[in-house]
C-alpha positions in Angstrom: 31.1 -2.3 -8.6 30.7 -1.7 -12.2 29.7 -4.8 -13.8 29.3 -3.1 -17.2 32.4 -2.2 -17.5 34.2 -5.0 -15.9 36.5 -7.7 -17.5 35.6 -11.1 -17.7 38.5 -11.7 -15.2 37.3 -9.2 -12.7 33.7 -10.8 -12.6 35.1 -14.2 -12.2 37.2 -12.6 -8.9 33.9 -10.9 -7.7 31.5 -13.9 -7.9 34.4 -16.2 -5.5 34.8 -13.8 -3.4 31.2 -13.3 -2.6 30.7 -17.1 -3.1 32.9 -17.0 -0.1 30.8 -14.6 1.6 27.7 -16.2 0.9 28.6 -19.2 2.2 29.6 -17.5 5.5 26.2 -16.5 5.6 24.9 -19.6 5.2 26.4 -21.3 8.4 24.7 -18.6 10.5 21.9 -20.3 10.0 19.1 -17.1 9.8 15.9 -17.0 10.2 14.6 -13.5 9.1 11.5 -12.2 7.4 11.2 -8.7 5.9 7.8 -10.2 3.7 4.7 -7.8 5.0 4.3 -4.6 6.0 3.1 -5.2 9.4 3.5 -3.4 13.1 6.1 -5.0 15.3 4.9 -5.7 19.0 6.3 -2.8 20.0 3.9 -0.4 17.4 1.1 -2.8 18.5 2.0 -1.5 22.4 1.6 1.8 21.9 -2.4 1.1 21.6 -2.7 -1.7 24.7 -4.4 1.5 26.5 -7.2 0.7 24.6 -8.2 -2.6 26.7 -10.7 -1.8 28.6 -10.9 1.8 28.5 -14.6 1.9 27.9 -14.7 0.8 31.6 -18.3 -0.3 31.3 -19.4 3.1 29.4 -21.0 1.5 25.7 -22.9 4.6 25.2 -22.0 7.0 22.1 -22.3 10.5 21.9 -25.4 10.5 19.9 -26.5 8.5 22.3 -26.5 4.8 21.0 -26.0 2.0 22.5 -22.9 0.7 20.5 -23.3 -3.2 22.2 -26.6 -3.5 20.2 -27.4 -3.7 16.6 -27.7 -0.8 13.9 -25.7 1.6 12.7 -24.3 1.2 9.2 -22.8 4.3 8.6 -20.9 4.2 11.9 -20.8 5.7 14.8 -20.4 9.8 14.1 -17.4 10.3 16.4 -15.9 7.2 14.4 -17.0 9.1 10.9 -15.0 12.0 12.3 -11.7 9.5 13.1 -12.5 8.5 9.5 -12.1 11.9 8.5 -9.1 13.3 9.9 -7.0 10.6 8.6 -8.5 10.8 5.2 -8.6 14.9 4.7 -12.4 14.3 3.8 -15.9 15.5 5.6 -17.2 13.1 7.7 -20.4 13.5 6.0 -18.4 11.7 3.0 -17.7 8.9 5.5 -18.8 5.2 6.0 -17.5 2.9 8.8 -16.7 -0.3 8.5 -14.7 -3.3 10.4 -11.7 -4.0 11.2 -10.2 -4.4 7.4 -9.9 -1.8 4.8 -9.1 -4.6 1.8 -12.8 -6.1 3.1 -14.3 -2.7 2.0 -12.2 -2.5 -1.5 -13.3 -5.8 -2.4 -17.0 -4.8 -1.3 -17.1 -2.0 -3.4 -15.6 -3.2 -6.3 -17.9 -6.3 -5.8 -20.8 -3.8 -5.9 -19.6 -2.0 -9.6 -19.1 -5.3 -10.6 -22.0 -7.3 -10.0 -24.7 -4.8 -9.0 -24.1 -1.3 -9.6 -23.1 1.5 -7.6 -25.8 3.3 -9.2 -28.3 1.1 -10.6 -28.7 -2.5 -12.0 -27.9 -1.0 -15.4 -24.4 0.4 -14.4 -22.9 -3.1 -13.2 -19.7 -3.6 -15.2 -20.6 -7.0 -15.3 -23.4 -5.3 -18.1 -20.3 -4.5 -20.6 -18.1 -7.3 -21.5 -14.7 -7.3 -20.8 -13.5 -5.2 -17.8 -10.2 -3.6 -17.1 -8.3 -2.1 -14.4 -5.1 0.2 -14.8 -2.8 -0.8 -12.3 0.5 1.4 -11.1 3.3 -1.0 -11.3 5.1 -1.4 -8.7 2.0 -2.0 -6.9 0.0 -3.8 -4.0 -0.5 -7.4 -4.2 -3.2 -7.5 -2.7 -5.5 -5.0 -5.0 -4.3 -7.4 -7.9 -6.2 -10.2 -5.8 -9.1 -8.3 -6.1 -9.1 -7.6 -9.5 -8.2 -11.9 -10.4 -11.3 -12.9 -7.7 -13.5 -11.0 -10.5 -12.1 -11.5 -13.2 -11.2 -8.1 -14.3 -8.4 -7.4 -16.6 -5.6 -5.6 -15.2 -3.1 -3.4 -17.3 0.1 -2.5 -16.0 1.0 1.9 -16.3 4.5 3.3 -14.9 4.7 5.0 -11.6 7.3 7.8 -11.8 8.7 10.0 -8.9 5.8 11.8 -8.9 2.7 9.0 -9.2 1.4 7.3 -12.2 2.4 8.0 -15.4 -0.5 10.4 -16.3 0.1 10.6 -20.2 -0.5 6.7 -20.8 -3.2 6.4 -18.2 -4.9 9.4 -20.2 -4.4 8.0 -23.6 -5.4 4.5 -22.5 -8.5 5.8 -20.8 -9.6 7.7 -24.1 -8.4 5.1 -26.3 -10.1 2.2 -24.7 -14.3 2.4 -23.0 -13.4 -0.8 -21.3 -11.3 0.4 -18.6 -13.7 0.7 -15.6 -10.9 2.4 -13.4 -7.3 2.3 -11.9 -5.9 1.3 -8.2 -3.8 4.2 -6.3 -2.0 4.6 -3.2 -1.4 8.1 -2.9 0.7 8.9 0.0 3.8 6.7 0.5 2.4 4.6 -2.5 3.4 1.0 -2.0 6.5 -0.6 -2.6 7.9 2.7 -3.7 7.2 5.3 -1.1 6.2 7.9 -4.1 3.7 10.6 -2.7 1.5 11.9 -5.6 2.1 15.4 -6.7 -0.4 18.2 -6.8 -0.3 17.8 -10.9 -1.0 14.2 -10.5 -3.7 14.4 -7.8 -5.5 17.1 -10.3 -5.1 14.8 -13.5 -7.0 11.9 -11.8 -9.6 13.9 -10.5 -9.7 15.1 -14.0 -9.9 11.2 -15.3 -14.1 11.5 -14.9 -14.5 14.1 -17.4 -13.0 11.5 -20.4 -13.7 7.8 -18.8 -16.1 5.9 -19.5 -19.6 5.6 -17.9 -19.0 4.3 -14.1 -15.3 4.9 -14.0 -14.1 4.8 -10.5 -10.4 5.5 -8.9 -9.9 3.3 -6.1 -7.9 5.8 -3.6 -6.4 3.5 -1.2 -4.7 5.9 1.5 -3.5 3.5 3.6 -0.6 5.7 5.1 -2.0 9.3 5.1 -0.9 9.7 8.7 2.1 7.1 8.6 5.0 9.7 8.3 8.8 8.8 9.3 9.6 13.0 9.5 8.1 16.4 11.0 8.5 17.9 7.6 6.6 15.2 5.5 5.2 16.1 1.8 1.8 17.2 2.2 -1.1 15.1 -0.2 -3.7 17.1 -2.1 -7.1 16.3 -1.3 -8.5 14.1 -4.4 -12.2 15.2 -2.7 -11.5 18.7 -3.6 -10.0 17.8 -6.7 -13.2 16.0 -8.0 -15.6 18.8 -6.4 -13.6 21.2 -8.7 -14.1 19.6 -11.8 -17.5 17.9 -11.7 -16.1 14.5 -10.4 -16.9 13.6 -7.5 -18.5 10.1 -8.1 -15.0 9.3 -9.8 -13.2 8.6 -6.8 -13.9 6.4 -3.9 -11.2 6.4 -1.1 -10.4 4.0 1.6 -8.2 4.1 5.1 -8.0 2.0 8.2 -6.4 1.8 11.5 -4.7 -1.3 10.9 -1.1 0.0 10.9 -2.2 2.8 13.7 -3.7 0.5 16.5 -4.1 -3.0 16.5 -3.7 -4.4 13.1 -6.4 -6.9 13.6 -8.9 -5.5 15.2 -8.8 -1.6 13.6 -11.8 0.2 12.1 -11.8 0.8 8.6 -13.1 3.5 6.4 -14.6 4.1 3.1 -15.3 8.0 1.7 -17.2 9.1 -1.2 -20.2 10.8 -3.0 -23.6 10.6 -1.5 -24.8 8.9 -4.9 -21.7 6.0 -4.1 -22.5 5.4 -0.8 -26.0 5.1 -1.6 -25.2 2.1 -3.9 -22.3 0.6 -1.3 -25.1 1.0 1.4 -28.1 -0.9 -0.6 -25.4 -4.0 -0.7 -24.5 -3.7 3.0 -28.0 -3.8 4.0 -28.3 -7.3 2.0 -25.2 -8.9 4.2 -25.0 -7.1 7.4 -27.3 -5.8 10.4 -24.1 -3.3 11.7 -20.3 -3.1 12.0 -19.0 -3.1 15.6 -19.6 -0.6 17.3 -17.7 -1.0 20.2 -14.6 -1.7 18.6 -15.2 2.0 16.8 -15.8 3.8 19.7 -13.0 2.1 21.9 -11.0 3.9 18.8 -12.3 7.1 19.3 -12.2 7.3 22.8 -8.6 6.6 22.5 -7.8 9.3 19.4 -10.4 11.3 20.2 -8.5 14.5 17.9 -6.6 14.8 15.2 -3.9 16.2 17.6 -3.9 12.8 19.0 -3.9 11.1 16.5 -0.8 12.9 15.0 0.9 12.2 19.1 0.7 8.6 18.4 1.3 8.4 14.8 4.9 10.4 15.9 5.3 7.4 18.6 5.0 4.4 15.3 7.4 7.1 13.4 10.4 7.1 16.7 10.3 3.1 16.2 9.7 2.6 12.2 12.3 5.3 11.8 16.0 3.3 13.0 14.7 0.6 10.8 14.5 2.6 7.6 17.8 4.3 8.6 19.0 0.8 8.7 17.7 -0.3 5.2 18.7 2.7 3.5 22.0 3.1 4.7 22.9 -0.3 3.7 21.8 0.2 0.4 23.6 3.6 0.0 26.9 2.2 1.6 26.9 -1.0 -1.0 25.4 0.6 -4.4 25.7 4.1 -4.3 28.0 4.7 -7.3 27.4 1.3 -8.8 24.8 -0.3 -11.9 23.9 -2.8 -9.1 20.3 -1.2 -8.5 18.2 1.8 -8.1 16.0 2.3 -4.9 13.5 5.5 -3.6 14.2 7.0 -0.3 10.5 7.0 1.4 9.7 9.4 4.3 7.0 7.5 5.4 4.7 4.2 4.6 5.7 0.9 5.1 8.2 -0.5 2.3 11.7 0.4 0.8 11.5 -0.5 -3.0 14.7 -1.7 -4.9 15.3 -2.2 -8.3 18.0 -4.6 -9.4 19.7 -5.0 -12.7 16.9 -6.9 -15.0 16.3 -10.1 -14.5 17.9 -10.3 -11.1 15.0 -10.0 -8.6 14.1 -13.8 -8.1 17.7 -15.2 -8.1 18.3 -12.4 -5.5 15.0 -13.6 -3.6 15.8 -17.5 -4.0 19.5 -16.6 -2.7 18.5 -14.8 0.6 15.5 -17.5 1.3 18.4 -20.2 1.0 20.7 -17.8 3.6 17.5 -17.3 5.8 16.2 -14.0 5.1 12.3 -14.1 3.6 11.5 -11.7 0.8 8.2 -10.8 -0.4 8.3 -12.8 -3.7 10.0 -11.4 -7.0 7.1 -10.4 -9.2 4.2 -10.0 -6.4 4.5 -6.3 -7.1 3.2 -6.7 -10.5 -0.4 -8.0 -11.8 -0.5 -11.7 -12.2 3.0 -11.8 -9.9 5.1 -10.9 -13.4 7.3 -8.7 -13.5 8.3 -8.1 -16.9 11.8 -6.7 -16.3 12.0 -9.4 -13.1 14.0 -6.0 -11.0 11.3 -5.2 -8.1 12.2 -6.3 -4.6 10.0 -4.8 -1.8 11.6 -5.2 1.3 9.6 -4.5 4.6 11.8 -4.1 7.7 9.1 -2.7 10.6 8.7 -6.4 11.8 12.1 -7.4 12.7 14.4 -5.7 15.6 17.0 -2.9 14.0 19.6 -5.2 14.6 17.9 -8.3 12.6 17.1 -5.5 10.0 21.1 -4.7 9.5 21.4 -8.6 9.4 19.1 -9.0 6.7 20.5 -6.2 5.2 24.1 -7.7 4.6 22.2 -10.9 3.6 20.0 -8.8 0.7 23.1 -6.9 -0.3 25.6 -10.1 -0.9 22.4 -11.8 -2.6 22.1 -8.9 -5.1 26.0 -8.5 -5.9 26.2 -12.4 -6.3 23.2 -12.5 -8.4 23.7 -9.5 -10.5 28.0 -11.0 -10.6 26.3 -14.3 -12.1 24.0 -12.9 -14.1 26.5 -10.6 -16.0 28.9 -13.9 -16.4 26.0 -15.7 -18.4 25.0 -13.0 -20.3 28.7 -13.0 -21.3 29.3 -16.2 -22.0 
């Protein structure tokens, strides 16, 4: 299909025939969700081994007694799990519970309100504050940002991270901007790892920010690839140590798409001077993480060769799925103006693109057939997409069968929508 080029005629013949289609769909009567990026049962097996492993044995290599209270840093076996899945040292790293988005909004909390320095260097202290926010992006760090009111601004992501030039020019043009969301490796929707260039601009960011900038590194799939071969990530840590930065950057990680997704151990890595600040706050609302839970992880990925084993386990179940996805999208649009779509080796999410101002009808259409999307627009601040194109489409939940089910679904609902849209826009 080329709907550009197509007659009035030939549109009109497309949009009944998959009107016909659609309503063939419709009498299967679905019921199919491709909305969150979470484990299916079968990732979630692969870490059962971890009930009762501890077999009565509480006691961490240090020596503490993880069933009783202390501890905020972490355990130092769990610092060093921390650390192989973030490329950092695990002096750099604090421990937290189960939930990485806890820590994010704890930290940003602490900028915002307190300080990671000192009272003074709250953002709360300077008026307005803004966020630069990749787009496609997470929903969920666009939560964070609306809880506190910050202001987020929307910059480009391109095949190799954000669009450096206008996240440059808007950090020198504008004091206000207190710092910018990434998601560096298998960046989510679009699967984009960062290039080295990229990784070096943003450690670079510090030297022309304002006071108290901070990058929030969200590496939530560092170790989440789908091939042997998968693009390497330069370290940000080394980045800032390089050029005088380090307090810049403050990176964040978890277990929740390793293990078991609700009950992982999360991780936060930065300066001693950041985790000074983040540390004064945690003292104020918490006597400890637990303890057990972190050394039930590290008893069961007790390397980084293990870890790697079991992370190649997730990648032999995620990967038919994302063959499934992909290779519908190639066999119904490669060679059309239908939509444009990355081909991730790793993460969670396959990001398409339809024509402009397609996304939601496409969305509305499949929900109506039985097939959940994540909502048109949730990949943008304030769930607007100016261009209304994104679809994120998550397919590690379902079996691979259900995914190439969905999959005809999505691809009828995009022809039809794009076939109706290009009708109106005619006349």
């Amino acid at each position: 299909m080329q709907l550009d080029n197509a007659s009035v005629a030939q549109l009109r013949e497309w949009e009944s025939q998959l009107t016909e289609q659609y309503q063939a769909i419709l009498a299967k009567k679905l019921n199919l969700d491709l909305t969150r990026g979470k484990p299916s049962a079968e990732q979630l097996n692969l870490s059962d081994a971890m009930d009762g492993l501890l077999n009565g044995n509480y006691i961490a290599a240090d020596g503490t007694d993880t069933r009783n209270y202390g501890g905020l840093d972490g355990l130092p076996e769990a610092k060093q799990l921390g650390a192989h899945i973030m490329d950092v040292d695990a002096a750099n790293v604090l421990v937290g519970g189960n939930s990485s988005l806890t820590l994010m909004f704890q930290v940003m909390l602490t900028a915002y309100q307190f300080g990671l320095k000192d009272a003074a260097s709250a953002w709360k202290n300077e008026g307005e504050v803004k966020f630069l926010c990749p787009v496609p992006g997470y929903d969920r760090h666009y939560t964070v940002c609306d809880q506190l009111g910050i202001k987020m601004i929307n910059v480009p992501m391109t095949s190799t991270g954000p669009d450096m030039d206008v996240v440059e020019s808007l950090i020198k043009a504008d004091k206000s901007i207190k710092g910018m969301w990434c998601v560096p490796k298998y960046s989510n929707p679009t699967g984009v790892v960062y290039s080295d260039e990229t990784v070096e601009r943003i450690a670079k960011l510090g030297q022309i920010a304002s006071a108290n900038f901070r990058v929030f590194w969200d590496n939530a799939y560092s170790v989440h690839d789908l091939t042997p071969n998968a693009p390497k990530l330069a370290s940000i840590l080394e980045a800032t140590r390089r050029n005088g930065t380090e307090d810049s950057v403050v990176q964040f990680a978890s277990t929740s798409k390793i293990t078991h997704a609700g009950s992982g151990v999360a991780f936060v890595a930065a300066s001693a001077a950041n985790l000074a600040g983040f540390k004064k706050f945690l003292n104020s609302c918490t006597i400890g993480p637990d303890k057990v839970n972190q050394i039930r992880h590290t008893r069961f990925l007790p390397t980084k060769d293990a870890l790697m084993a079991h992370m190649g386990k997730h990648a032999e179940l995620l990967n038919p799925r994302f063959d499934a996805v992909l290779t519908a999208l190639g066999k119904a649009f490669d060679g059309t103006d239908l939509g444009a779509w990355e081909k991730p080796v790793g993460g969670y999410f396959v990001s398409f693109d339809t024509r402009k101002g397609c996304a939601k009808e496409t969305v509305r259409l499949a929900a109506e057939a039985g097939v959940k999307l994540t909502p048109a627009g949730a990949t943008y601040p304030y769930g607007k997409d100016p261009e209304d194109r994104n679809i994120r489409i998550a397919p590690s939940v379902p079996t691979v069968p259900e995914v190439v089910g969905a999959m005809e679904v999505f691809v009828t609902c995009v022809k039809l929508a794009s076939v109706k849209q290009q009708l109106a826009s005619l006349g």
